[in-house]
Structure formats: C-alpha cells, structure tokens
OpenMM code with the backbone's topology and positions (N, CA, C; nanometers):
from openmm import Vec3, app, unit

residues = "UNK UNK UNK UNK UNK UNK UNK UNK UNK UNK UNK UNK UNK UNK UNK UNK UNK UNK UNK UNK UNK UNK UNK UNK UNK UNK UNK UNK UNK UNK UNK UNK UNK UNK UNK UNK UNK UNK UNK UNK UNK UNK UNK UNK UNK UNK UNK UNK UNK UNK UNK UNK UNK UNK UNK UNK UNK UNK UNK UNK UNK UNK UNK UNK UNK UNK UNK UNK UNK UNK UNK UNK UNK UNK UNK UNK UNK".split()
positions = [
    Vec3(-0.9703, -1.5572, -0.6329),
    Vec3(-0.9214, -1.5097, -0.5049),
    Vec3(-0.7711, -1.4857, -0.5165),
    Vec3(-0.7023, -1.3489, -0.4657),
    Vec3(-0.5704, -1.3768, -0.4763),
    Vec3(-0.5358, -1.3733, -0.3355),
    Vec3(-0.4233, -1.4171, -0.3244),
    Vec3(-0.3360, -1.4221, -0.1560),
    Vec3(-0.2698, -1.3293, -0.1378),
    Vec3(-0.2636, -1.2641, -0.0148),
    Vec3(-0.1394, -1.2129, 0.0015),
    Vec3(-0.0255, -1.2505, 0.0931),
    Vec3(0.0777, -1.2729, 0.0883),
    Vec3(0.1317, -1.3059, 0.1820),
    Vec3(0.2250, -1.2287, 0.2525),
    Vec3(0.1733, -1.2393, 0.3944),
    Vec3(0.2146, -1.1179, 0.5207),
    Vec3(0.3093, -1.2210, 0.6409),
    Vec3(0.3879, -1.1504, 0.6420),
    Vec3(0.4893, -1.2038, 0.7594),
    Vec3(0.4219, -1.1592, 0.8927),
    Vec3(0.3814, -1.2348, 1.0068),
    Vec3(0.2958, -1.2073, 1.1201),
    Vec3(0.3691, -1.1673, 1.2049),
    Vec3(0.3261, -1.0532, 1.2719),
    Vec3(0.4129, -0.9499, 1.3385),
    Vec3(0.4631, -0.8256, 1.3379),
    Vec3(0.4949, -0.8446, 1.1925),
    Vec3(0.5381, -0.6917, 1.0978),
    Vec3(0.4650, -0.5854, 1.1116),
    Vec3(0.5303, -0.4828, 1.2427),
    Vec3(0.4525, -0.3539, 1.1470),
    Vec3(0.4410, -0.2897, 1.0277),
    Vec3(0.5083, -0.2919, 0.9875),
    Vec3(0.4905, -0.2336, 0.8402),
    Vec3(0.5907, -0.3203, 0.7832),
    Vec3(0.5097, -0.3630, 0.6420),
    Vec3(0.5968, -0.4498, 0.5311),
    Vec3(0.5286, -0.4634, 0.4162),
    Vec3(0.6715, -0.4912, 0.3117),
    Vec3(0.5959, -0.4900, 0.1624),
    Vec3(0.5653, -0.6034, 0.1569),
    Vec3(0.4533, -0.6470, 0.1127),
    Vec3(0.3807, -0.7783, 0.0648),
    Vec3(0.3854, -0.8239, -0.0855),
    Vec3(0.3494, -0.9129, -0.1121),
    Vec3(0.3696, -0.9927, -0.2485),
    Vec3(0.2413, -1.0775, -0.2458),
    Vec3(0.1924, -1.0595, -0.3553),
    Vec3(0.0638, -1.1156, -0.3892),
    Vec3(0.0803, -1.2565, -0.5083),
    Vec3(-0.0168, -1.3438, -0.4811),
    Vec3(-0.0369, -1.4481, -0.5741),
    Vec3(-0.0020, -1.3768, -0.7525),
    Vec3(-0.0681, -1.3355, -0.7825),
    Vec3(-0.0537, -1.2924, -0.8913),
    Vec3(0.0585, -1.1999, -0.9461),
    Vec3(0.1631, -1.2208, -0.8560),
    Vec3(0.3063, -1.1126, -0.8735),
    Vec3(0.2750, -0.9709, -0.8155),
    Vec3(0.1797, -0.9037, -0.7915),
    Vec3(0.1766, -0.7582, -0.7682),
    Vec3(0.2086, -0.7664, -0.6569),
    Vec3(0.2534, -0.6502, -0.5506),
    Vec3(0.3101, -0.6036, -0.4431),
    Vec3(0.2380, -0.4766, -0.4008),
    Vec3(0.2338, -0.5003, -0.2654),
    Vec3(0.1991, -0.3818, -0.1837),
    Vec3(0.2578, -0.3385, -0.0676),
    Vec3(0.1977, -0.2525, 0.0303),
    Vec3(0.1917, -0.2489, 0.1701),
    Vec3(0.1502, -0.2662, 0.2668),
    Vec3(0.1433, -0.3211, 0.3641),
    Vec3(0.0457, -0.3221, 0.4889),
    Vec3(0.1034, -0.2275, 0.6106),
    Vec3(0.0696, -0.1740, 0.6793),
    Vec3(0.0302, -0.0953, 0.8312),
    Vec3(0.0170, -0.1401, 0.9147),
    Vec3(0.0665, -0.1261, 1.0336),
    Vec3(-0.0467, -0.1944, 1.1429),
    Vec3(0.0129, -0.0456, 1.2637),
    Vec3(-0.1796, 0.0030, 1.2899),
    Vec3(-0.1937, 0.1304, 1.3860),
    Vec3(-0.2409, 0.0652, 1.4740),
    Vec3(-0.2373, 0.1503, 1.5540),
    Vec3(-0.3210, 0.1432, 1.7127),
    Vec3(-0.4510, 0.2036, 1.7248),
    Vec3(-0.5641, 0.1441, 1.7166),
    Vec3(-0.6312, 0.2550, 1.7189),
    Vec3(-0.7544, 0.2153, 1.8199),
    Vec3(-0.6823, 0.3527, 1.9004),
    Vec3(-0.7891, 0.3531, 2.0498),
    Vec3(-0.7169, 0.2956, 2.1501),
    Vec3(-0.7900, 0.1923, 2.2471),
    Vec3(-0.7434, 0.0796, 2.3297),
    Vec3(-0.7075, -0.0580, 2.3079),
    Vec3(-0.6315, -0.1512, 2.2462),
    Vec3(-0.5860, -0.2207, 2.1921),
    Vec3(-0.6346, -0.2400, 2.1349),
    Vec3(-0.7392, -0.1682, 2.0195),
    Vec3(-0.7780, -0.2180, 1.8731),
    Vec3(-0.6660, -0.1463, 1.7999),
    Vec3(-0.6736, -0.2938, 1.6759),
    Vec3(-0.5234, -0.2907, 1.5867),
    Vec3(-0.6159, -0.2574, 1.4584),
    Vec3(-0.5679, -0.1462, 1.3561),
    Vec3(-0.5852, -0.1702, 1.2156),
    Vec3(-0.5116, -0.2316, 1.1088),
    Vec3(-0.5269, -0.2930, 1.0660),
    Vec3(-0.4247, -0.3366, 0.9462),
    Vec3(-0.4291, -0.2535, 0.8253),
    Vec3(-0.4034, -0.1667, 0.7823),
    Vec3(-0.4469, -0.1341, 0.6274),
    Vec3(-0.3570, -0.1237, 0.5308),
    Vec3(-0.3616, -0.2195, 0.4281),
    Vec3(-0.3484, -0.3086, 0.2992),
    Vec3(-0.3472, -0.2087, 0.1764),
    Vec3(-0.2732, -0.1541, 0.0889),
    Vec3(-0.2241, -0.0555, 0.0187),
    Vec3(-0.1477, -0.1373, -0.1163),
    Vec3(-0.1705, -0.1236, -0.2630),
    Vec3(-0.1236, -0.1801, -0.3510),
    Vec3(-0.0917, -0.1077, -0.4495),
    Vec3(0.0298, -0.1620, -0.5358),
    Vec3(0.1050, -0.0840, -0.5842),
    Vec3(0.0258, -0.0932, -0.7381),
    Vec3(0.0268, 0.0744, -0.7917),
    Vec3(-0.0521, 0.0778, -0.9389),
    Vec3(-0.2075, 0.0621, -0.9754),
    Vec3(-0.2422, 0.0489, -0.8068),
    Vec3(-0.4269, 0.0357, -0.8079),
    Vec3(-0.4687, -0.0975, -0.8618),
    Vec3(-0.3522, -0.1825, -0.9114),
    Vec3(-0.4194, -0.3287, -0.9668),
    Vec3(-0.5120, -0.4130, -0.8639),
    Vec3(-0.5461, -0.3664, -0.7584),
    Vec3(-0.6078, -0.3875, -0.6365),
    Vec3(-0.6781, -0.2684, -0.5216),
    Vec3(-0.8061, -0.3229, -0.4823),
    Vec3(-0.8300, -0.1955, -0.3594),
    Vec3(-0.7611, -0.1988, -0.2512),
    Vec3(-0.7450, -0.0609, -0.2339),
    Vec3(-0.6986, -0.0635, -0.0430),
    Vec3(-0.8089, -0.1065, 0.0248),
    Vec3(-0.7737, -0.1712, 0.1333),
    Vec3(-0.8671, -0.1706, 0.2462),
    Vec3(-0.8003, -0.1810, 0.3426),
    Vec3(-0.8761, -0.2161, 0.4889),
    Vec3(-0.8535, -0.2104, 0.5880),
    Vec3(-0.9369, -0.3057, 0.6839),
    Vec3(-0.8368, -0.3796, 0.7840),
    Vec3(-0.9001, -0.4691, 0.8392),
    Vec3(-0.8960, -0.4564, 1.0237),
    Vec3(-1.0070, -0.4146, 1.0944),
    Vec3(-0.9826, -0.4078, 1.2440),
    Vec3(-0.9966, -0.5091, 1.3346),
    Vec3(-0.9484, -0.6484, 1.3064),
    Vec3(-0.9328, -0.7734, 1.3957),
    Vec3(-0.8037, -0.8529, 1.3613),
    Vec3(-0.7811, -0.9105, 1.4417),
    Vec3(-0.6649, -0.9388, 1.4213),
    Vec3(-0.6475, -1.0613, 1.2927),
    Vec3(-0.5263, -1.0557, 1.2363),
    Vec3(-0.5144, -1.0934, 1.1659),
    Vec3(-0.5308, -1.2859, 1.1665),
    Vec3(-0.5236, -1.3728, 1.0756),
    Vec3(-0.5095, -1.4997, 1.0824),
    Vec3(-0.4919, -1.5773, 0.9832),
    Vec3(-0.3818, -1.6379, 0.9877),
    Vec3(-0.3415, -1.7442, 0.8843),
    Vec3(-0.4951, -1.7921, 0.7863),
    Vec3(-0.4950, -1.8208, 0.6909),
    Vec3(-0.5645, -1.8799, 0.5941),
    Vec3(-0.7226, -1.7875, 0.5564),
    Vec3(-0.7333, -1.6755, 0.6549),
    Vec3(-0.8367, -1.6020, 0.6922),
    Vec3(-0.9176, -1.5096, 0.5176),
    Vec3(-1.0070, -1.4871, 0.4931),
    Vec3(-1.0449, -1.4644, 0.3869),
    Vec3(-1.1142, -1.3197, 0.3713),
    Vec3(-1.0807, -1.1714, 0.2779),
    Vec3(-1.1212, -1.0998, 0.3305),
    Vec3(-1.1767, -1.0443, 0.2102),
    Vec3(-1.3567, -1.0316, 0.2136),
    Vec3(-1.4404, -0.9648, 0.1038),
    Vec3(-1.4135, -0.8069, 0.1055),
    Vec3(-1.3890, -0.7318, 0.0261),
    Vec3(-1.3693, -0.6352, -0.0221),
    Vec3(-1.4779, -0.5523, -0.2003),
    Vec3(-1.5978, -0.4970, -0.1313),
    Vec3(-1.6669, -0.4477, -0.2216),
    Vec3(-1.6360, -0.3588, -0.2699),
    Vec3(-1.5783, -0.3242, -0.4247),
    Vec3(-1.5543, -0.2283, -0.4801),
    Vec3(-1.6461, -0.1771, -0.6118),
    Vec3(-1.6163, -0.0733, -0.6925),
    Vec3(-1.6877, 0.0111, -0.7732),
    Vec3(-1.7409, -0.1100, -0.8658),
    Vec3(-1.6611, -0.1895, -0.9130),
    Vec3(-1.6249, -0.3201, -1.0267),
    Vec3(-1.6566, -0.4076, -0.9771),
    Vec3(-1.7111, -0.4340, -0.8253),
    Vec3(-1.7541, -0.5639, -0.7907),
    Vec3(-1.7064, -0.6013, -0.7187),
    Vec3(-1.6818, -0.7445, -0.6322),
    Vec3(-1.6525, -0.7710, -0.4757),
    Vec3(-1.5031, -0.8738, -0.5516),
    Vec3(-1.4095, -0.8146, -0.4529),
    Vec3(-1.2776, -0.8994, -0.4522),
    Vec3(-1.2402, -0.9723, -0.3392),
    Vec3(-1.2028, -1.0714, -0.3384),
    Vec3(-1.1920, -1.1827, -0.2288),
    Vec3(-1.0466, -1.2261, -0.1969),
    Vec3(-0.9866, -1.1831, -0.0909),
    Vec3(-0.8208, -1.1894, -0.0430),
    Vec3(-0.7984, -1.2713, 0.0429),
    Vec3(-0.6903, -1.3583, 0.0220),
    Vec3(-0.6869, -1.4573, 0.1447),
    Vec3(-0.5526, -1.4519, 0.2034),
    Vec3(-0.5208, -1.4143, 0.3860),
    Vec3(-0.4195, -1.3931, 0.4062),
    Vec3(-0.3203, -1.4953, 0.4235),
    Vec3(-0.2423, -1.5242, 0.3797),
    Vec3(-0.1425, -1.6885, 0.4334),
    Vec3(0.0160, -1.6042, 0.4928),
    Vec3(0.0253, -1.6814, 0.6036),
    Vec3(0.1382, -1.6088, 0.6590),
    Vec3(0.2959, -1.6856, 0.5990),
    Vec3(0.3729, -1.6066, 0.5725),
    Vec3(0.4963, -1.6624, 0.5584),
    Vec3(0.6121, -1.6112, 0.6528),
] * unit.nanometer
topology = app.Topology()
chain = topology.addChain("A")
for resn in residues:
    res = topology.addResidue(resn, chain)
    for name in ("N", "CA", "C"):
        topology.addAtom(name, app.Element.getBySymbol(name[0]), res)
C-alpha cells in the first residue's frame, strides 16, 4: 500500500507519496455539492484516479488497473 499525503482543504496541491514519488490532486465541483478529487502522478509510476466523496484521514482507496489492483491510503498532513 503506498500513502499519499494531502494537506485537507487544498484545492489544488502537489502531493508526496510514501515511496518518494509526487503528484497532483484537484478538487472540482461537480454538479450540486458533489466534490471530485482527482489524483494525477508524476512519470505514470502510479494510476490516476479519481475519488467522488469526501475525503478522510487514514481512508483507503482500491484502484483497479491493467497490472492489477493498487491500494492508496490517504493520511492528512
């Protein structure tokens, strides 16, 4: 499992992952107060995805890709 760690609140910010890699996160509006988050990494060493609930400390997020299922856990800093 790697972590990422997201500052809560941030619309947009670069993130830093357990394993040293770095990305981006988003946060849209989409619709009537549904929020997207979507999670963007630098060099593909990771999938993008996207998450439509709100976010939460220690929260764990399965991600099925071509290579098999990757498992992200958000911890806020």
């Amino acid at each position: 499992m790697t972590t990422i760690y997201v500052a809560p609140g941030v619309k947009q910010q670069s993130v830093e992952l357990s394993d040293g890699s770095r990305g981006e996160v988003q946060t849209k509006t989409q619709g009537t107060n549904q929020i997207r988050y979507s999670f963007d990494f630098n060099y593909h060493l990771h999938p993008s995805f996207w998450i439509d609930r709100p976010l939460k400390d220690g929260m764990t997020v399965n991600v099925q890709t071509l290579d098999g299922p990757e498992q992200f856990k958000i911890e806020y800093r």
